[in-house]
N, C-alpha and C positions, 0 to 999 in steps of 0.2 A: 483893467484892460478890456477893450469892447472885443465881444465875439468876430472871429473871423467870417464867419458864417454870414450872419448880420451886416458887415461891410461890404460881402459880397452880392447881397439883396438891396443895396443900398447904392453900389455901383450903378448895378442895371435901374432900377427907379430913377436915379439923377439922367443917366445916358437917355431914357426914355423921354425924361421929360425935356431935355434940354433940343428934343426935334419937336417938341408939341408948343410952340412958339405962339400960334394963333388959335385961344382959346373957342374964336367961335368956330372952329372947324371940328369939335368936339365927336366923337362917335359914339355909337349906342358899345354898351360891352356885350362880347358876345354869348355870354354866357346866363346874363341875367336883365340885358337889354335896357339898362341904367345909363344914363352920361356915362362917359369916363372919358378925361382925358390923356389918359393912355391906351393900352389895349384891350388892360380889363382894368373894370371898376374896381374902389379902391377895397370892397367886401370881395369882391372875390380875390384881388391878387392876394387877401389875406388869406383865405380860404386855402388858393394853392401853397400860400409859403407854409401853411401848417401842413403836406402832404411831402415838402422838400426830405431827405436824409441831411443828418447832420453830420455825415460821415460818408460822403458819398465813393470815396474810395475804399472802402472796406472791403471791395470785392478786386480789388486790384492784388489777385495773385493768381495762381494756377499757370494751364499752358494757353488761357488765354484770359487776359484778365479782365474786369467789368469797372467801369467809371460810371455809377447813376446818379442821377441828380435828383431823384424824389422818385416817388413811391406811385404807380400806376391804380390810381384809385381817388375817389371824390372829385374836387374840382379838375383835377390834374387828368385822370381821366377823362369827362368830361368837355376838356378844351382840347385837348388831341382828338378828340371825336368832331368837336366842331370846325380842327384845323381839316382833316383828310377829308372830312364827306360834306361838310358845309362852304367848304376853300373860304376860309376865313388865313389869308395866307400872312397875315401880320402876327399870327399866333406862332408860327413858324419861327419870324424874327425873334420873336421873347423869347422864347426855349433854347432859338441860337445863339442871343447873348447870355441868358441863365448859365446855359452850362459851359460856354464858354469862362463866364464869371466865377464858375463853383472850379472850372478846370483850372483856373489861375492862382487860385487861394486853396487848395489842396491837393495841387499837380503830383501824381505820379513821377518817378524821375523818367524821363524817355527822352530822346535826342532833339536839341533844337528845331532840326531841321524835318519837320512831323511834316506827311503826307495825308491827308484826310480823302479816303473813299467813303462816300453814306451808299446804302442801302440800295440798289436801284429795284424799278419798278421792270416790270415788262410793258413794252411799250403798246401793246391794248389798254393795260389799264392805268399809262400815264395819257394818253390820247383822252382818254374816257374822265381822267381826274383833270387833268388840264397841266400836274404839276407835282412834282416827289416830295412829299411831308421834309423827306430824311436831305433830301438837296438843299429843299432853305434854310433847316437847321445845320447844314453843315457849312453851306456859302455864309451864313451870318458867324457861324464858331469860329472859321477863318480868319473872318475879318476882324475878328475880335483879338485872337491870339498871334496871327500870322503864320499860322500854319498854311499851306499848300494844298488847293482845291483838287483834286482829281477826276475826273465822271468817264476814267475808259473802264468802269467795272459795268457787264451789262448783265440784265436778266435775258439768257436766251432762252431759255423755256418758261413758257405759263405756268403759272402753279395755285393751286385753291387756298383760299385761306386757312392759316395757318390754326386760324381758332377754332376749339376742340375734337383737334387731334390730338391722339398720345404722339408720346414722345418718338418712339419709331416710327409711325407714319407721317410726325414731321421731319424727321431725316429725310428719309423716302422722299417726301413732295421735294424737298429742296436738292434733290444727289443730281449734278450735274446741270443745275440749272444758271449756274452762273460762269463767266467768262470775264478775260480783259480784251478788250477790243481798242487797235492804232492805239494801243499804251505806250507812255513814254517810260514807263517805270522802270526800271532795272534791278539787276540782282544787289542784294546790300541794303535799297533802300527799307524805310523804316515806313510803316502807315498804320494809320489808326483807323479801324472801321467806326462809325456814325450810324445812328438809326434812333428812330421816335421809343419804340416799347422795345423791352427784354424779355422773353418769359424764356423758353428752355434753353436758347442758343442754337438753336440747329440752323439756323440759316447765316449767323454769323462765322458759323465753324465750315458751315460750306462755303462761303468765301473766301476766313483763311486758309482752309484745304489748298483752295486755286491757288492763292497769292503765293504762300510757302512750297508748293509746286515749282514756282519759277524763283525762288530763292529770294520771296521778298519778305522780310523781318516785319511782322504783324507783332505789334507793341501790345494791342488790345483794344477794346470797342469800349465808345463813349455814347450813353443812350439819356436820355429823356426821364427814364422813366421804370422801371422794374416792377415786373409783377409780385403781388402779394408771396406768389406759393415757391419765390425764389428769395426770399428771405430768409 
């Protein structure tokens, strides 16, 4: 019997290829600047698939549970750095079918009717990026699964980056930085939060804070990507 895993890396390769119809429009990849006629050449989408979990639900328990799709390191790394700061925004799309394709072949049980918030940016430094990593990973997971776009979750306050701080001073940057703004959301419904990297959860848990404030059932956050030291 073939790997589940495999069918679902196999999915996204056929989906990929079957928009790459006119071979001379071919691009460079971004990561090792080769042809490829998909996003990445065909050595590095190897690269990443060897970064993949083969178990990416494993973290799907606690009071708020985790869906990763591979492991924040090597190529995988690497192309998340050249999606946020180089806008290489098709790498966006691969990660939103990935995990969209790892979320279909080892789904959680959670209710049909999935509401998906990604991550939001505050808007200095969407103005300054052009575009939210976590938005077109989450508009492509959509459209893959059929779940439900949402974007009334905003960043009101600016906040520094998150990378290395301890763990309470990443609470701290994120305590009341987030809001739902002209939400249509209501009490009952169910949402998954979206975003590119994991590492300690503080900024996913300040979300949920808000969301379950207004009585709205937070399933649990589906990311990209998990850092080594939450393993």
């Amino acid at each position: 019997m073939s790997n589940p895993w495999h069918r679902s890396i196999g999915n996204i390769t056929t989906a990929l290829k079957n928009r790459t119809l006119n071979l001379f429009l071919k691009s460079n990849c971004p990561l090792c600047d080769r042809a490829a006629a998909l996003v990445f050449c065909q050595y590095c989408q190897r690269q990443i698939q060897e970064c993949q979990l083969t178990k990416p639900a494993q973290y799907w328990q606690g009071d708020l549970p985790l869906f990763a799709w591979g492991k924040y390191e090597g190529a995988i790394k690497r192309s998340i750095g050249k999606l946020k700061y180089d806008g290489h925004r098709s790498i966006g799309d691969f990660y939103g079918e990935a995990l969209a394709a790892g979320w279909q072949t080892f789904a959680p049980v959670v209710p049909t009717k999935l509401i998906v918030l990604p991550v939001p940016l505050h808007p200095d430094k969407l103005a300054s990026r052009g575009f939210n990593q976590a938005e077109l990973i989450a508009r492509k997971f959509c459209q893959m699964t059929g779940a439900k776009l949402d974007l009334s979750l905003h960043r009101t306050r600016s906040t520094v980056a998150q990378f290395g701080l301890s763990k309470s001073a990443r609470q701290e940057n994120v305590e009341g930085a987030f809001a739902l703004v002209n939400s249509s959301l209501k009490p009952g419904d169910t949402v998954s939060i979206v975003d590119d990297i994991y590492t300690t959860g503080s900024t996913v848990r300040a979300i949920a804070s808000v969301l379950r404030s207004q009585q709205i059932n937070v399933c649990g956050v589906a990311v990209v990507a998990i850092t080594e030291r939450d393993n």
